[in-house]
C-alpha positions in Angstrom: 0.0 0.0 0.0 1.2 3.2 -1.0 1.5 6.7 1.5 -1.7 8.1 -1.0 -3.6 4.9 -0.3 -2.6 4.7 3.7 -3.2 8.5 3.8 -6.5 8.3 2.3 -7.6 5.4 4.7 -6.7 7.5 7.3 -8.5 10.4 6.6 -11.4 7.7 5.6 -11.1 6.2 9.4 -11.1 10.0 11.2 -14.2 10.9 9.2 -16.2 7.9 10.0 -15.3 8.8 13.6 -16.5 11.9 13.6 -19.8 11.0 11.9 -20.3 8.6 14.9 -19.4 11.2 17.1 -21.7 13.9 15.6 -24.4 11.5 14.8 -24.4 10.2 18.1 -23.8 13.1 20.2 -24.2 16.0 17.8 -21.7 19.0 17.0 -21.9 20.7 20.6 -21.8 17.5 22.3 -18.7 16.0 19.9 -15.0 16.9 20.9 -11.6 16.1 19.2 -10.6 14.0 22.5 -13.9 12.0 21.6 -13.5 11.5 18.3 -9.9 10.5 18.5 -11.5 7.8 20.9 -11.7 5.9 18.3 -7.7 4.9 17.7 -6.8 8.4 16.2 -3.6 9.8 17.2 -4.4 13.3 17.6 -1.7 14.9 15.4 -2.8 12.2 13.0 -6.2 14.2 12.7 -4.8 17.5 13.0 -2.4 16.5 10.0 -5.7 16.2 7.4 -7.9 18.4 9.1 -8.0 21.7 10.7 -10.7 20.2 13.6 -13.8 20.3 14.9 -15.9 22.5 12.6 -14.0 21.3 9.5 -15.4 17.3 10.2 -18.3 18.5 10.8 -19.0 19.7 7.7 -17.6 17.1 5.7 -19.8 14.7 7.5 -23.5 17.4 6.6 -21.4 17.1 3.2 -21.5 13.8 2.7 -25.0 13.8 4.4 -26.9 16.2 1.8 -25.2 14.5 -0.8 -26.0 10.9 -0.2 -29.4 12.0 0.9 -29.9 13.5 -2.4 -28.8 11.1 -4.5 -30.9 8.8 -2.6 -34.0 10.4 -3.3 -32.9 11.3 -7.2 -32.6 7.2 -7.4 -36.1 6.7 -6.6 -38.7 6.4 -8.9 -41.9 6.4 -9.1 -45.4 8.9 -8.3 -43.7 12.1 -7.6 -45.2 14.0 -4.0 -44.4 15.3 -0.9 -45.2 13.0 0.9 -43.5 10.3 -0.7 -40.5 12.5 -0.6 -40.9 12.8 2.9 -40.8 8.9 3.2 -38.4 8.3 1.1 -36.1 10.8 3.3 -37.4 9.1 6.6 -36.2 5.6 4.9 -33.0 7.2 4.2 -32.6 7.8 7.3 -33.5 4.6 9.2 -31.0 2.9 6.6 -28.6 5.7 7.6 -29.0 6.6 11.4 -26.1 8.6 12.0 -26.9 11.3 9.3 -29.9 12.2 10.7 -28.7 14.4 13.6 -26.5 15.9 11.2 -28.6 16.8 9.0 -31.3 17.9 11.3 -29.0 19.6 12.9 -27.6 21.1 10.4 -31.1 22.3 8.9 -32.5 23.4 12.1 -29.8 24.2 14.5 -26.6 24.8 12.5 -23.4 25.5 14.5 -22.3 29.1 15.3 -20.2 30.4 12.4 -21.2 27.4 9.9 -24.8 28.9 8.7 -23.1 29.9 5.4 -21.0 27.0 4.8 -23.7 24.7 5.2 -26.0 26.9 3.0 -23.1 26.6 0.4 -23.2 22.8 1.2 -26.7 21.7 1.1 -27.2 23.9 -2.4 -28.0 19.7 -4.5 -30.1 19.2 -1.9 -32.0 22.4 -2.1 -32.4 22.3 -5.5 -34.0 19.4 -5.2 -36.7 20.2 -3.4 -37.3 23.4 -5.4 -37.7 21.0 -8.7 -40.3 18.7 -6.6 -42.1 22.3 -5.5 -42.0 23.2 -8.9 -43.1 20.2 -10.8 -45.9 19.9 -7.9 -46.8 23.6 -8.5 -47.3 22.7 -12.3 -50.1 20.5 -11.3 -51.9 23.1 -9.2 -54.9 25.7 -10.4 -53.3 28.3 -9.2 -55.7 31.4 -7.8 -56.0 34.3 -10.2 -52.7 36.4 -10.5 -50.7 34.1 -8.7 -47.3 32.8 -10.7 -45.8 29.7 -10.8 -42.7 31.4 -9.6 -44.3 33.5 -6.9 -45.6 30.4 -5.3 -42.4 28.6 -5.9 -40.9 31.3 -3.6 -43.9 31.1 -1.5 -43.0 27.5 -0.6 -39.5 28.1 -0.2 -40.3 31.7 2.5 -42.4 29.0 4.0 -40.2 26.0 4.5 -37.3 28.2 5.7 -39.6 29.9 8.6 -40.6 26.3 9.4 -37.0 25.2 10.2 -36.1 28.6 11.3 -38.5 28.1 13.9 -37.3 25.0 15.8 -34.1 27.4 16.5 -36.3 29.9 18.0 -36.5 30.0 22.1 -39.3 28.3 22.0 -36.8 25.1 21.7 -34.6 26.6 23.9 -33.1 23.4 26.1 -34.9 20.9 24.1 -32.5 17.9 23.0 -32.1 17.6 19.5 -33.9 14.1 19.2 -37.2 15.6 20.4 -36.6 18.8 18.2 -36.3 16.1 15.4 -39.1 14.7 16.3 -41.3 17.8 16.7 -40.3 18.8 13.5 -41.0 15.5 11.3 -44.4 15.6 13.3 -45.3 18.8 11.9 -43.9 18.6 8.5 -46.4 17.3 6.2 -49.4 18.9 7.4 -47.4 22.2 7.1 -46.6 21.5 3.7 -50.1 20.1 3.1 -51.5 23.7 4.6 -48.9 25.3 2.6 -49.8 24.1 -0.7 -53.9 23.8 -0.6 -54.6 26.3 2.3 -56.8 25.8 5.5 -59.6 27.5 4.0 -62.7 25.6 2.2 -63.8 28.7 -0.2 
């Protein structure tokens, strides 16, 4: 085995800490000392990365990308709500992304909002296809765009999230914050799309 080869395993075998680490435990509740728990010298992990924050991100990386192509792969009736149950699949195949990704949605980590915006752009775009082609279907009211309510939908799913970091979730753990938030979800996005009002 060649130094690339045994310096790419390394980096491999710090990364699949972390995710362990931040899956299990999250970002605040994950620290180097933890992570290198796992047989990792520690100047072997500050050699290919530059700590904490920088894992972190390559796990949510790996997390929205996987996730994506995961719900590209499917086929079949296109909906919410089967999005929404392919994700939750996703997820029970892949346990430890969850809390990264919820956490990264809902509660990112000081100082990473705008990397993990930069980060979960595939996975965004995504979802504003699926609002889109869903939209397409839809008698829209009088003088209402396709693209106004695209953006509609998109004002409304970022308030959604925005909320469970609001201090109304203040001291919650992040596994019933998940939880209230999947709870939620589809009827939000049901009410979002037809309305609570019979005309």
């Amino acid at each position: 085995m060649n130094q690339k080869e045994r310096s790419r395993l390394s980096r491999e075998k710090i990364i699949a800490a972390s995710l362990q680490e931040f899956g299990t435990n999250g970002f605040r509740g994950t620290t180097i000392n933890a992570i290198c728990g796992h047989g990792i010298a520690k100047g072997l992990l500050y050699h290919n990365f530059s700590g904490k924050e920088e894992l972190f991100l390559l796990c949510a990386e790996r997390c929205f990308s996987n996730l994506t192509a995961y719900l590209r792969a499917e086929k079949g009736e296109e909906s919410l709500s089967r999005a929404l149950r392919l994700r939750e699949q996703f997820f029970r195949e892949n346990p430890l992304y969850a809390r990264v990704f919820f956490e990264a949605i809902l509660q990112p980590p000081p100082g990473l909002r705008q990397d993990i915006k930069e980060i979960r752009k595939e996975f965004d775009q995504f979802n504003r296809a699926l609002y889109a082609r869903i939209i397409s279907g839809l008698e829209l009211r009088e003088g209402v765009t396709a693209e106004t309510a695209l953006a509609y939908c998109e004002l409304i799913q970022d308030m959604f999230n925005c909320y469970f970091n609001s201090p109304a979730y203040a001291g919650w753990d992040m596994r019933d914050i998940m939880e209230a938030h999947e709870s939620r979800l589809e009827t939000m996005l049901d009410f979002m799309l037809y309305g609570i009002a019979k005309e």
